[in-house]
N, C-alpha and C positions, 0 to 999 in steps of 0.2 A: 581521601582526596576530596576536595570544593568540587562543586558541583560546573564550573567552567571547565574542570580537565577531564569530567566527563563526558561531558558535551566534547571536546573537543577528540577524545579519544573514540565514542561512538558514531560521532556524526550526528548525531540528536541538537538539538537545540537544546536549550535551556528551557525554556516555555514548554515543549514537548515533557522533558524528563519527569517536571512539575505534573506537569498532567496527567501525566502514566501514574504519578504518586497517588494521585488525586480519586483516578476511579483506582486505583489496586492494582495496576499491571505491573509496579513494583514497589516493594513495603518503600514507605518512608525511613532512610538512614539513620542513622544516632545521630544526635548533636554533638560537635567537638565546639565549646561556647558558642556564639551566634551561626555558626557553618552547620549544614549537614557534612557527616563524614563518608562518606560513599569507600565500598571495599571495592576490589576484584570483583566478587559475585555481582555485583549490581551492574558493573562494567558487561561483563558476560550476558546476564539476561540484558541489557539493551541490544547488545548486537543480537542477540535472539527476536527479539523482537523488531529490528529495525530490518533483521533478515525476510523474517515471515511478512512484514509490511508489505516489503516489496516485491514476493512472491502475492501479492492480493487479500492476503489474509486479513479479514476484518477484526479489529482488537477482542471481539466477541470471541472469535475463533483462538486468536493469538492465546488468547487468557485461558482458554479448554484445553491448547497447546502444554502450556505452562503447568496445570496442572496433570496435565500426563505424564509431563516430561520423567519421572521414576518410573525407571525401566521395569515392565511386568510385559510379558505376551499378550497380556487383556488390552494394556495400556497401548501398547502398538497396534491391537487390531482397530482400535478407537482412534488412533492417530492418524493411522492409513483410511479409515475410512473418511475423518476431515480433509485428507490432502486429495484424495480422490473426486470429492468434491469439490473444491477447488480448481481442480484441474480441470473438471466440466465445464464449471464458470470459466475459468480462463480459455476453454475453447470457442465456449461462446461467444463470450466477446473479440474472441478472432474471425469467424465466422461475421461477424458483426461489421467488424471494422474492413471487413475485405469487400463485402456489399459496398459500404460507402465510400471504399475506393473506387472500386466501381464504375459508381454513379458519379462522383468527383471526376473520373477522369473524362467521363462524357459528357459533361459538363465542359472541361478546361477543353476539351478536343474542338467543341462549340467556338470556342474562341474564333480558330482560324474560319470560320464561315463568313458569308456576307455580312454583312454587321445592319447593314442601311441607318446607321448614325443609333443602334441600340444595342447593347450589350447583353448577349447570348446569356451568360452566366445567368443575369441581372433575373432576365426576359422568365428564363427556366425556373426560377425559385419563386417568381412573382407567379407563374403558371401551377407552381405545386401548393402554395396557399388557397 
């Protein structure tokens, strides 16, 4: 299959898929004359990869992903130990993001106060500089 009905079948972009070819996150297809011919498998590792994306996973990771993926008990405890890691990362930046809600909301709470013709928000960010 052309490389548009994979994009459109992964969600991937076209520019994206190139790119994945590019650094190795997936072999470059056969040519069928001027086309690449993309199978199934290729279809498959994109949504592998556009899954792990979106779980946080940086393409460094994705690609250590990929070569694990042949099932061994080694393989898994090496996989488990990148997902575990990730999942730190990903708490941290929850932890992260819930501070600056936080501070956002006492900020927007600022709002209803006196104003005397200056904007609280404004006043506050200009004070944290």
């Amino acid at each position: 299959m052309k490389i548009g009905e994979v994009a459109k079948r992964t969600g991937c972009n076209i520019e994206t898929i190139r790119y994945y070819e590019r650094i190795g996150v997936i072999s470059s297809p056969p040519r069928k004359g001027a086309y690449r011919d993309y199978g199934p498998e290729d279809v498959e590792r994109l949504h592998f990869v556009r899954r792990a994306r979106e779980l946080g996973f940086s393409l460094q990771e994705v690609q250590a992903l990929l070569a694990l993926a042949p099932q061994s008990d080694e393989n898994c405890d090496q996989v488990q130990q990148i997902a575990v890691e990730q999942l730190s990362k990903v708490r941290a930046k929850i932890a992260d993001l819930e501070k600056m809600e936080t501070a956002l909301a006492a900020l927007v709470e600022r709002c209803g106060e006196n104003r005397n013709g200056q904007c609280p928000v404004v006043m506050s960010l200009a004070e944290a500089v």
